[in-house]
Backbone as numpy.savetxt, mean C-alpha at the origin, in Angstrom:
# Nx Ny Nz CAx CAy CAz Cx Cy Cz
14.94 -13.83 -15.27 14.24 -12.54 -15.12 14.11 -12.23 -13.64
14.31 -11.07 -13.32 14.50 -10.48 -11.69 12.87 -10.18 -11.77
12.51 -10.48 -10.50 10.88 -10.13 -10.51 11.15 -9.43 -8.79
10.40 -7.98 -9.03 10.67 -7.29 -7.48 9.55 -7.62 -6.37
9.55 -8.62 -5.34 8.75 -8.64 -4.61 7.34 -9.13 -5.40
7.15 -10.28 -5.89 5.58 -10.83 -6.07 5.19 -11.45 -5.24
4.25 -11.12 -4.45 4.11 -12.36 -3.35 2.27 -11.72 -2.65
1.81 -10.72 -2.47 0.83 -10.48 -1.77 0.75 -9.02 -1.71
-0.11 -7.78 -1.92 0.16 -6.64 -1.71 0.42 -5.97 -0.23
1.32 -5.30 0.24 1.80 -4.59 1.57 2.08 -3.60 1.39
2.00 -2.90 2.24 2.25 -1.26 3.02 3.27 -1.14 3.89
4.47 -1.07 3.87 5.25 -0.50 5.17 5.98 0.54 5.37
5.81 1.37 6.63 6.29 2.72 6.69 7.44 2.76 8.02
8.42 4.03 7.81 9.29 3.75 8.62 9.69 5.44 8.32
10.24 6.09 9.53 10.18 7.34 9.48 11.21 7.82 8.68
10.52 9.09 8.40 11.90 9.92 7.33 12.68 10.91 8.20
13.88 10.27 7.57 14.63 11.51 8.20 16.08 11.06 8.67
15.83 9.27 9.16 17.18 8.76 10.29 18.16 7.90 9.07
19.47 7.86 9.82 20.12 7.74 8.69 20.28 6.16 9.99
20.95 4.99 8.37 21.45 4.10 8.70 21.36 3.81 10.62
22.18 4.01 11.48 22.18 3.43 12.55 21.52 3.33 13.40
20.36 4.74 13.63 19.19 5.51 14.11 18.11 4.15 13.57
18.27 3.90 12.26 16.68 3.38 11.56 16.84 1.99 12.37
18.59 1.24 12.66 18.68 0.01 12.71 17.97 -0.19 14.34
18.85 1.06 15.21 18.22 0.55 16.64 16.91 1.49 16.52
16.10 1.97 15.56 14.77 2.54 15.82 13.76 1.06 15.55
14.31 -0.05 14.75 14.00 -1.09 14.10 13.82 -1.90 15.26
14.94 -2.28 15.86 15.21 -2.69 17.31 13.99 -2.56 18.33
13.73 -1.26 18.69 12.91 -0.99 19.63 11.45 -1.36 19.42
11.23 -0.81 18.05 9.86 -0.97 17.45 9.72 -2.41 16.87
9.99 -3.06 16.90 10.19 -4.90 16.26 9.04 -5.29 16.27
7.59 -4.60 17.28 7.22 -5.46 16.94 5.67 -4.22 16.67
6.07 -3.16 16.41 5.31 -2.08 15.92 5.19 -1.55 14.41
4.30 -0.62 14.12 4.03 -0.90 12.71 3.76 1.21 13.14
4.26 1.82 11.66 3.74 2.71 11.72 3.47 3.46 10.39
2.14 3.99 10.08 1.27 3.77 9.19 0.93 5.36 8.80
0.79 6.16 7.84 2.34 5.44 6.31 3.13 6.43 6.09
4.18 5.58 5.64 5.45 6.29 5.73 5.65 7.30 4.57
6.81 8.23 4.22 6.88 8.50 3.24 6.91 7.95 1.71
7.51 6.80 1.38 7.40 6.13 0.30 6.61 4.70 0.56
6.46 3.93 -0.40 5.92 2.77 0.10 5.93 1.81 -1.38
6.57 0.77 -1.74 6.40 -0.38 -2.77 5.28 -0.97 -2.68
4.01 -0.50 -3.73 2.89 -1.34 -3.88 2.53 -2.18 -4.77
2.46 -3.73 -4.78 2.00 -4.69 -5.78 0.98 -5.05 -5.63
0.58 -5.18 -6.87 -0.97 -5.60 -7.27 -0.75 -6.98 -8.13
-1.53 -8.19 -7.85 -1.36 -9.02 -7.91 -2.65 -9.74 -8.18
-3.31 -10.19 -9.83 -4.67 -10.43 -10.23 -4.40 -12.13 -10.44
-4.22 -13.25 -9.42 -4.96 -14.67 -9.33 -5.49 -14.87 -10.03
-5.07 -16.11 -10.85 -5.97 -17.23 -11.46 -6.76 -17.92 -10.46
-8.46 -18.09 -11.04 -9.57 -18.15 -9.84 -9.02 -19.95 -9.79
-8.70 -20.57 -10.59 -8.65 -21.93 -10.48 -6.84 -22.42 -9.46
-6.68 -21.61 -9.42 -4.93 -21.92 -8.91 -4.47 -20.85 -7.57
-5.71 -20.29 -7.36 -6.15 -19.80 -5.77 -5.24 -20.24 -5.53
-5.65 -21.60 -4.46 -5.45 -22.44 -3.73 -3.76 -23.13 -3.63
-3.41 -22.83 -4.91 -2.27 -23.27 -5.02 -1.10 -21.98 -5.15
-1.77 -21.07 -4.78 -1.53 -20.11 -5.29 -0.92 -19.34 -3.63
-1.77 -19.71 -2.56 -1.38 -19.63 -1.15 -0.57 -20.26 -1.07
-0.23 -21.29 -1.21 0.57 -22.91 -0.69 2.20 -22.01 -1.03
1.71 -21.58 -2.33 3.54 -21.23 -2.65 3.93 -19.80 -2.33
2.65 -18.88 -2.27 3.50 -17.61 -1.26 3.12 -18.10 0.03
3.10 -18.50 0.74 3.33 -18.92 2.44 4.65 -19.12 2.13
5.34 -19.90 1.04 6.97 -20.37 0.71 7.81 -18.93 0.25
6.98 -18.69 -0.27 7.74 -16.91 -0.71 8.27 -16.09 0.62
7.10 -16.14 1.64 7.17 -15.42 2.58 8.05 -16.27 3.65
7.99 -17.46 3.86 8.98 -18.07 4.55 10.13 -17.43 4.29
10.55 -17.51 2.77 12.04 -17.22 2.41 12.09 -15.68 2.37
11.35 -15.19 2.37 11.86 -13.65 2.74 12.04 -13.61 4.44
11.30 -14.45 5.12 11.59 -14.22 6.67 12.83 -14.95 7.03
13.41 -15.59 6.36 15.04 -16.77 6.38 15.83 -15.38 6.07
15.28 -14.69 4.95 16.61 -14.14 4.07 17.41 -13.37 4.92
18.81 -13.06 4.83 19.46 -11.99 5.51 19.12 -10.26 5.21
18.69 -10.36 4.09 18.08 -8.51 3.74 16.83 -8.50 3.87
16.04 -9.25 5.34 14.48 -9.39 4.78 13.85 -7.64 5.23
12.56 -7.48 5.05 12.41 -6.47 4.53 10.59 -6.52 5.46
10.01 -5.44 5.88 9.06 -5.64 6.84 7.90 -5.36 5.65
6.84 -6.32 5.50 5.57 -5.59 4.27 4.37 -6.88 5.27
3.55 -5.98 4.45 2.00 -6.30 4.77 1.12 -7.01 3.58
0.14 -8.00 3.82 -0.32 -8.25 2.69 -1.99 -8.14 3.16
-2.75 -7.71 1.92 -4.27 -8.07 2.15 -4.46 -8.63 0.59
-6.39 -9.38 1.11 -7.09 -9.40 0.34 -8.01 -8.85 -0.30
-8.44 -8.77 -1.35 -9.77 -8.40 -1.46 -11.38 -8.73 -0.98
-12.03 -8.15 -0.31 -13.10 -8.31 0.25 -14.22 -8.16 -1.01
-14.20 -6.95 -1.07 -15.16 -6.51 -1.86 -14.47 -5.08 -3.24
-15.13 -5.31 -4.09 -14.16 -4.55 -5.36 -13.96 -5.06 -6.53
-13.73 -4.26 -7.73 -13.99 -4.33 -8.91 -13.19 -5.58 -9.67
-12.03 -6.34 -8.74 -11.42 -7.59 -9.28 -10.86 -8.11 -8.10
-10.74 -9.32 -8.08 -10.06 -10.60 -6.84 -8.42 -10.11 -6.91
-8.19 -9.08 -6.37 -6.51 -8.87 -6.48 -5.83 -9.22 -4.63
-5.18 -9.51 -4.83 -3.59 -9.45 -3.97 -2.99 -7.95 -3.78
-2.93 -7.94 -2.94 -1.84 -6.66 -2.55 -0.74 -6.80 -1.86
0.72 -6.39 -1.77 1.30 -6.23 -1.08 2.54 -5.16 -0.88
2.48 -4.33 0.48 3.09 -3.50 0.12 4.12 -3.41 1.55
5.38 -2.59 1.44 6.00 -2.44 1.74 6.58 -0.87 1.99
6.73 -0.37 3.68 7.03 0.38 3.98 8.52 1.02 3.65
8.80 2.62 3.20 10.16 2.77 2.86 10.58 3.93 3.54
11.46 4.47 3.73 11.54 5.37 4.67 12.39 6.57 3.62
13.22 5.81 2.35 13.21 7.26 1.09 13.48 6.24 0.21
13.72 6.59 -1.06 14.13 5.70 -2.63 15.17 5.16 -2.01
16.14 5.48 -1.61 17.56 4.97 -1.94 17.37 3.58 -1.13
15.83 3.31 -0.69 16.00 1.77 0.31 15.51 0.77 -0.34
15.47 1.08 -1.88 15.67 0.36 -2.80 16.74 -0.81 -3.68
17.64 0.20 -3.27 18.69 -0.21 -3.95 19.14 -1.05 -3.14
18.43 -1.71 -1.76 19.06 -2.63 -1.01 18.17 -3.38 -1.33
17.06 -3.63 -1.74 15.72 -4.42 -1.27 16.28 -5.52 -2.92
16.14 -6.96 -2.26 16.88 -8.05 -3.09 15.07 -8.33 -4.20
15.51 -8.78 -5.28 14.44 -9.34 -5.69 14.17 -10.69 -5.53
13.05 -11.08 -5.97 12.11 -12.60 -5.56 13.14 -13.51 -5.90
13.69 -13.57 -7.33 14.41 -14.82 -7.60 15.71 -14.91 -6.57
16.29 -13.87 -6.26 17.55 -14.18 -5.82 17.00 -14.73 -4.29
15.85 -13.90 -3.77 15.97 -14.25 -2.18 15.30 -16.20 -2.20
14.85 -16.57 -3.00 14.40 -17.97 -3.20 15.69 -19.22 -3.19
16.54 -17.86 -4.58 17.99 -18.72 -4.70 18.62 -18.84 -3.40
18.16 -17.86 -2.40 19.79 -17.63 -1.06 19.00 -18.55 -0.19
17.53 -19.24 -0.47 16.89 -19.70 1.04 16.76 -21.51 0.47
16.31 -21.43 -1.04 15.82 -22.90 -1.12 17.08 -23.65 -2.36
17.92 -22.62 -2.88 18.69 -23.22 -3.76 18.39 -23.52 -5.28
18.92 -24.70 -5.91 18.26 -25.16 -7.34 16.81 -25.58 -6.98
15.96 -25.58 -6.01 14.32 -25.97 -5.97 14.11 -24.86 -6.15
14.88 -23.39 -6.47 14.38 -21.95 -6.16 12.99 -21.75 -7.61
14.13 -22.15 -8.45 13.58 -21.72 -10.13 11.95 -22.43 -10.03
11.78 -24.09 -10.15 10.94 -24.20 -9.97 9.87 -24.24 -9.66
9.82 -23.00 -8.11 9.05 -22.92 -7.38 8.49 -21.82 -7.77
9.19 -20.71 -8.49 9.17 -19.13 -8.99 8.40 -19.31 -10.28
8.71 -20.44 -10.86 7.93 -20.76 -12.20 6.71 -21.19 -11.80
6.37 -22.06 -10.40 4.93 -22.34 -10.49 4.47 -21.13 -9.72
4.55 -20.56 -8.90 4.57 -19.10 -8.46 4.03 -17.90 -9.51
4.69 -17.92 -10.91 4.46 -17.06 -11.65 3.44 -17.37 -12.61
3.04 -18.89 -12.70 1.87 -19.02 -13.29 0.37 -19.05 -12.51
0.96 -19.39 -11.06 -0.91 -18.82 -10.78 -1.00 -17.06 -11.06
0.02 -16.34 -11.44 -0.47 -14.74 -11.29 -1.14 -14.38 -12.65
-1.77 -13.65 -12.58 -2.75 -13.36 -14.36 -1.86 -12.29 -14.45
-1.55 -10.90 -13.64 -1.32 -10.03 -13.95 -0.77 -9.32 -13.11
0.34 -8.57 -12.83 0.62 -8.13 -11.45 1.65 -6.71 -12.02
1.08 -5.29 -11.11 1.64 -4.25 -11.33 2.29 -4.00 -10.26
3.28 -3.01 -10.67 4.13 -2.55 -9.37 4.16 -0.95 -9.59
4.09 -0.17 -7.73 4.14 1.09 -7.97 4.88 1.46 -6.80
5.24 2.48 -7.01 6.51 3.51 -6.31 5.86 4.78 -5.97
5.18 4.57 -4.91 4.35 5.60 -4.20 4.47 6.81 -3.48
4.50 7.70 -2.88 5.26 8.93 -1.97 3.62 9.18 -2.01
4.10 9.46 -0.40 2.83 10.41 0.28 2.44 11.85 -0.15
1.09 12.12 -0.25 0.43 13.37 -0.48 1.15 14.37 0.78
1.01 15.47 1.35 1.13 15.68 1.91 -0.25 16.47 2.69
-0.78 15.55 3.42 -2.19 15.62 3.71 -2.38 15.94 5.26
-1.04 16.24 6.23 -1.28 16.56 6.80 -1.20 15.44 8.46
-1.65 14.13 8.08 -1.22 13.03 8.54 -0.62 12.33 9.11
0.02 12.34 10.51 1.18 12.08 11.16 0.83 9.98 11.33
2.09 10.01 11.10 2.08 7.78 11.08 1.18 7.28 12.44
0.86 6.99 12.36 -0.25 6.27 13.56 0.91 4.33 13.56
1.15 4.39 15.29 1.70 3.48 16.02 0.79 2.61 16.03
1.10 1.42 15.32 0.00 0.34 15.85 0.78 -1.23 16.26
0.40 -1.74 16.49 1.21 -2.95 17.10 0.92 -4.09 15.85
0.29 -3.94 14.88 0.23 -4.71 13.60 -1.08 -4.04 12.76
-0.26 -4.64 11.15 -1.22 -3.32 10.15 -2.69 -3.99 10.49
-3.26 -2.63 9.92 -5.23 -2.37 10.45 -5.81 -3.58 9.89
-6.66 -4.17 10.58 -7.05 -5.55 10.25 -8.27 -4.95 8.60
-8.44 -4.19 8.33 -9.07 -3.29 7.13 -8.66 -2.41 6.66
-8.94 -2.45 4.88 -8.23 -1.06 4.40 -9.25 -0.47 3.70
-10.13 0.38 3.15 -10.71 1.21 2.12 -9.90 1.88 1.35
-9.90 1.05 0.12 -8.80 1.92 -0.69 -9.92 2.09 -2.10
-9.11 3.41 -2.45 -9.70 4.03 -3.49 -8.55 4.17 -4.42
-8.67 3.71 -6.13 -7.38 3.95 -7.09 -8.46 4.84 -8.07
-7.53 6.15 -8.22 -8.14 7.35 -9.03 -7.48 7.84 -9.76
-7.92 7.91 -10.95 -7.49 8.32 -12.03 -7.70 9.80 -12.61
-6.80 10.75 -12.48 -7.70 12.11 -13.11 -7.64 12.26 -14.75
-8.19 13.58 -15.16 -8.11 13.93 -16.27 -6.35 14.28 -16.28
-6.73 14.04 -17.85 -5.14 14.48 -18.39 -5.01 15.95 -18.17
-3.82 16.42 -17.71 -3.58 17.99 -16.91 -4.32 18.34 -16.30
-4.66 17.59 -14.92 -5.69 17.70 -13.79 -4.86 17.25 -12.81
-3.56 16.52 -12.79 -3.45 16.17 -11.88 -3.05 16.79 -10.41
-2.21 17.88 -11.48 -2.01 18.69 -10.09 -3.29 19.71 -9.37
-4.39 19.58 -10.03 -5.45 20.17 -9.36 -5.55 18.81 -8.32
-5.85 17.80 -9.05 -6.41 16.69 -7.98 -5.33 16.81 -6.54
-4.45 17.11 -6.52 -3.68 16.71 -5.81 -3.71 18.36 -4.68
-3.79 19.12 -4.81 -4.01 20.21 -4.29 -5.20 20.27 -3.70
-6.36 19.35 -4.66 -8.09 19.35 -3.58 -7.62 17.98 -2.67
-6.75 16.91 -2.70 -6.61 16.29 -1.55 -5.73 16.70 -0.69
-4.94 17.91 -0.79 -4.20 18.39 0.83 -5.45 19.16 1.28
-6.07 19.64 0.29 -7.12 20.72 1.27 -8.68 19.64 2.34
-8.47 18.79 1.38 -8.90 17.41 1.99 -8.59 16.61 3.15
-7.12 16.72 3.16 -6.25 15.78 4.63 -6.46 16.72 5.60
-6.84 18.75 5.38 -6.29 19.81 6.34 -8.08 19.25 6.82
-9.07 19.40 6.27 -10.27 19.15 6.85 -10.58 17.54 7.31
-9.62 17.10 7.36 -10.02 15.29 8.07 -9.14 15.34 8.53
-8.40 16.65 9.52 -7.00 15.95 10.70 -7.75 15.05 11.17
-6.90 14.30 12.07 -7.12 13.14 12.61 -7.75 12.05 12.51
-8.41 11.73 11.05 -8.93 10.32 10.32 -7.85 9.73 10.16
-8.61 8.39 10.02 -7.55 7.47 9.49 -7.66 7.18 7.75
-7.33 8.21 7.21 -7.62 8.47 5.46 -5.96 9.37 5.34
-5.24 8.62 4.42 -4.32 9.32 3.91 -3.77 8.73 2.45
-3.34 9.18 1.50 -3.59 9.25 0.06 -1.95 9.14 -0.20
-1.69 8.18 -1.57 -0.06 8.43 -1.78 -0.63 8.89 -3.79
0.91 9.52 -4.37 0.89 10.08 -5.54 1.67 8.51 -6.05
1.62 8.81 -6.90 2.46 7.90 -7.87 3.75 8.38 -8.66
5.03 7.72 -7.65 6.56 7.82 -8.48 6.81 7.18 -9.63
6.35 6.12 -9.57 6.79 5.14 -10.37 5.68 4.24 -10.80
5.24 3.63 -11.84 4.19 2.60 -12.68 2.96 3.86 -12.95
2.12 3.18 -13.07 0.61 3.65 -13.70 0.43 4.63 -12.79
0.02 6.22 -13.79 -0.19 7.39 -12.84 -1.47 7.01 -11.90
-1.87 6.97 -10.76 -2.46 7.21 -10.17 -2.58 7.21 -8.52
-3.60 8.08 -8.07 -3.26 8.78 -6.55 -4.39 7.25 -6.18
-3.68 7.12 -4.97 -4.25 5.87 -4.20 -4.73 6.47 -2.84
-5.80 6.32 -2.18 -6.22 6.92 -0.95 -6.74 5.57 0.01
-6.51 5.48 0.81 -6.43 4.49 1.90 -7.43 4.81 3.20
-8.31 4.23 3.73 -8.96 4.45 5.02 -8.39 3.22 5.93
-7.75 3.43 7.24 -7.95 2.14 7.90 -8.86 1.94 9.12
-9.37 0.57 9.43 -10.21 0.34 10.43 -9.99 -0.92 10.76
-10.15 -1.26 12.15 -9.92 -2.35 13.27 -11.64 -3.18 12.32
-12.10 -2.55 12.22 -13.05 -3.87 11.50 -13.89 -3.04 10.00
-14.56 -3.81 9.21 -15.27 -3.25 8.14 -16.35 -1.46 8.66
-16.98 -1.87 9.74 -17.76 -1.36 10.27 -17.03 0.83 10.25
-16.01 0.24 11.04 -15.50 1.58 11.24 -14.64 2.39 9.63
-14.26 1.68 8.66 -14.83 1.97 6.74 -15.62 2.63 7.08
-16.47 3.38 7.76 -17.72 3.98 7.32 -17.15 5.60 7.63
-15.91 5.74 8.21 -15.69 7.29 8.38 -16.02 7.84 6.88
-15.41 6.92 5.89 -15.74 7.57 4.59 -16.62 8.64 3.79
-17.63 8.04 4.95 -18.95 8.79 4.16 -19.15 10.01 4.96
-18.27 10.00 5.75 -18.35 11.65 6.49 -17.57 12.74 6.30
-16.70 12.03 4.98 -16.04 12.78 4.65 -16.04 14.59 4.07
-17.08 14.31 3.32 -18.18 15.48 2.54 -18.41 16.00 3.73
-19.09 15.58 4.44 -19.81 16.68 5.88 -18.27 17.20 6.38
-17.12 16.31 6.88 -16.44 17.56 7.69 -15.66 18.58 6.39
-15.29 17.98 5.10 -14.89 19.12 4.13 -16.01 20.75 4.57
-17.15 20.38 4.44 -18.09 21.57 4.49 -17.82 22.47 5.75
-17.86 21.43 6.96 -17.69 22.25 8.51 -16.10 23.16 8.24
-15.52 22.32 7.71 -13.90 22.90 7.92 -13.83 24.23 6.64
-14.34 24.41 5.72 -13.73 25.37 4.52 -15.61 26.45 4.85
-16.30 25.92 5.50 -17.74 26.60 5.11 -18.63 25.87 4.05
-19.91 26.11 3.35 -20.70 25.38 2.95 -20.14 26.07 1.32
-20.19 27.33 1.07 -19.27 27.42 -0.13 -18.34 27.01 -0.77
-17.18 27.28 -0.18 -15.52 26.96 -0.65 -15.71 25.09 0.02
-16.00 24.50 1.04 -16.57 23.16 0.81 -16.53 22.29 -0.60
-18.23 22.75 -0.28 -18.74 22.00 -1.76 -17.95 22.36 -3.13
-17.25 23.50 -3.00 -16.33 23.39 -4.46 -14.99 22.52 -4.49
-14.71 22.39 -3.09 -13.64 21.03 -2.79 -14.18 19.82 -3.54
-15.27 19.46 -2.99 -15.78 18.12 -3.27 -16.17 18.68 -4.90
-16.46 18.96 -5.51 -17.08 19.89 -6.73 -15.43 19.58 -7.49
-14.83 20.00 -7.55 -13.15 19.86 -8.18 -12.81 18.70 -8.09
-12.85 17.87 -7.10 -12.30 16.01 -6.91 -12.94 15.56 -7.81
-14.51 15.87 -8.43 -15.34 14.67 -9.05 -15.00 15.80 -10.14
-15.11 16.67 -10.67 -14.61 16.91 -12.15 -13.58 16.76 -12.50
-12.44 16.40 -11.57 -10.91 15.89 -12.32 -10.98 14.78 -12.54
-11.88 13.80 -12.01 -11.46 12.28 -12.48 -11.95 11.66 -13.28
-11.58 10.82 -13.94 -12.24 10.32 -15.08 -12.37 8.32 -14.58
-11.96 8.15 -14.01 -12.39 6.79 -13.12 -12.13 6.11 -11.68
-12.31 5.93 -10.71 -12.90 5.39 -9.46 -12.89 4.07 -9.08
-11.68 3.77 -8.92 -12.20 1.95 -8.15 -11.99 2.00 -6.87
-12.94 1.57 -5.97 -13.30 1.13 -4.67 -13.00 0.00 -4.06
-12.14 -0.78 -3.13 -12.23 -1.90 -2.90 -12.01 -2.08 -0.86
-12.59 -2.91 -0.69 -12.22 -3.18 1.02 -11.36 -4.45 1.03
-10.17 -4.15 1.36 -9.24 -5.05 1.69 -9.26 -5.72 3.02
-9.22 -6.97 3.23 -8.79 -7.89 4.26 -7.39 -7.88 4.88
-6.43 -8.05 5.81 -5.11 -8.24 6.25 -5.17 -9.39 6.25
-4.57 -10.16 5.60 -3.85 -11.76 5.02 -2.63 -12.11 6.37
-1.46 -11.33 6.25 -0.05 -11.68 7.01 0.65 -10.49 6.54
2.09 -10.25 7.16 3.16 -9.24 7.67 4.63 -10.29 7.99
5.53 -9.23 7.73 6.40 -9.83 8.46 7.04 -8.35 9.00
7.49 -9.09 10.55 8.03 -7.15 10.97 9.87 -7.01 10.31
């Protein structure tokens, strides 16, 4: 069984637009830069057995070795969960359009090209510490948001997974551009869902937990930016389309560029 990328959830972004030779020496220059988020992005979710934790690091540190050996390795980010509705793994991976898919190798083979016949074994104990693990195929909202240069991903994430009503979504998605136009320059930007379980994912980043707190100012600049009317019916439309809300503050675990 081909399993795509299980290993830790990551984010990696890489600009749209450059074809093949542009991305290789844009890769080059930036080697050791990160830029945050791109148009598409591969996100795994990854729910640990609480007893096989531990053993559970030991063999993705080996995952991630062999993706940093492999010849097609591939630049992603991983966090933890801090705080939030379950102990998950994340890891995601920056894309710059779909078609950088069709290069991106899966888990078993890149194990087979680095450790050989120890590959299987290791993928089998690998796949039993995971309880449960989803995968999604993300594209950015268009919120307005230009990639922010950082020299490695935000040591914090505030992420929000939202669910709307059935034939809401494209309302929801229309009150978060009018959302990104009143928070230029936060660090809050939101992806839709291409691919797996419908839902819009919204992201805050911060150099520590502390600075998570733009969040709550969010409501106040919606109001300054649309007026205290057309405002509050922004925020007024987000909470009547959804029908559930998970909150979580992620930790940064490891990367590879």
């Amino acid at each position: 069984m081909q399993v795509l990328f299980a290993e830790i959830q990551i984010v990696i972004i890489v600009p749209d637009g450059l074809n093949f030779l542009h991305r290789l020496s844009w890769i080059q220059k930036m080697s050791s830069q990160w830029l945050f988020p791109t148009p598409y992005c591969l996100f795994v979710r990854l729910s640990v057995r609480r007893e096989r934790y531990i053993q559970f690091k030991e063999l993705a540190s080996k995952v991630a070795f062999a993706y940093q050996q492999h010849s097609r390795r591939m630049r992603w980010m991983a966090y933890a969960t801090v705080a939030g509705p379950a102990n998950y793994v994340y890891i995601m991976l920056p894309l710059a359009e779909l078609g950088d898919m069709d290069h991106m190798p899966s888990l078993d083979q890149v194990l087979a090209d680095v450790y050989g016949p120890e590959s299987m074994p290791l993928l089998e104990r690998f796949q039993d510490c995971v309880l449960q693990m989803e995968t999604f195929v993300l594209n950015r909202v268009n919120d307005g948001i230009n990639p922010i240069e950082r020299e490695q991903p935000p040591a914090y994430l505030y992420y929000l997974n939202l669910q709307a009503q059935p034939g809401r979504m494209g309302q929801l998605m229309q009150n978060l551009q009018q959302l990104g136009l009143a928070t230029s320059g936060s660090p809050l930007f939101c992806f839709a869902t291409f691919a797996g379980p419908v839902r819009l994912h919204a992201f805050t980043m911060g150099n520590t937990i502390a600075e998570l707190g733009e969040v709550a100012s969010l409501e106040r600049r919606v109001v300054n930016h649309f007026g205290a009317e057309s405002g509050h019916k922004v925020i007024s439309e987000i909470h009547d389309t959804l029908t559930d809300i998970d909150a979580s503050i992620l930790r940064y675990i490891g990367h590879l560029n």
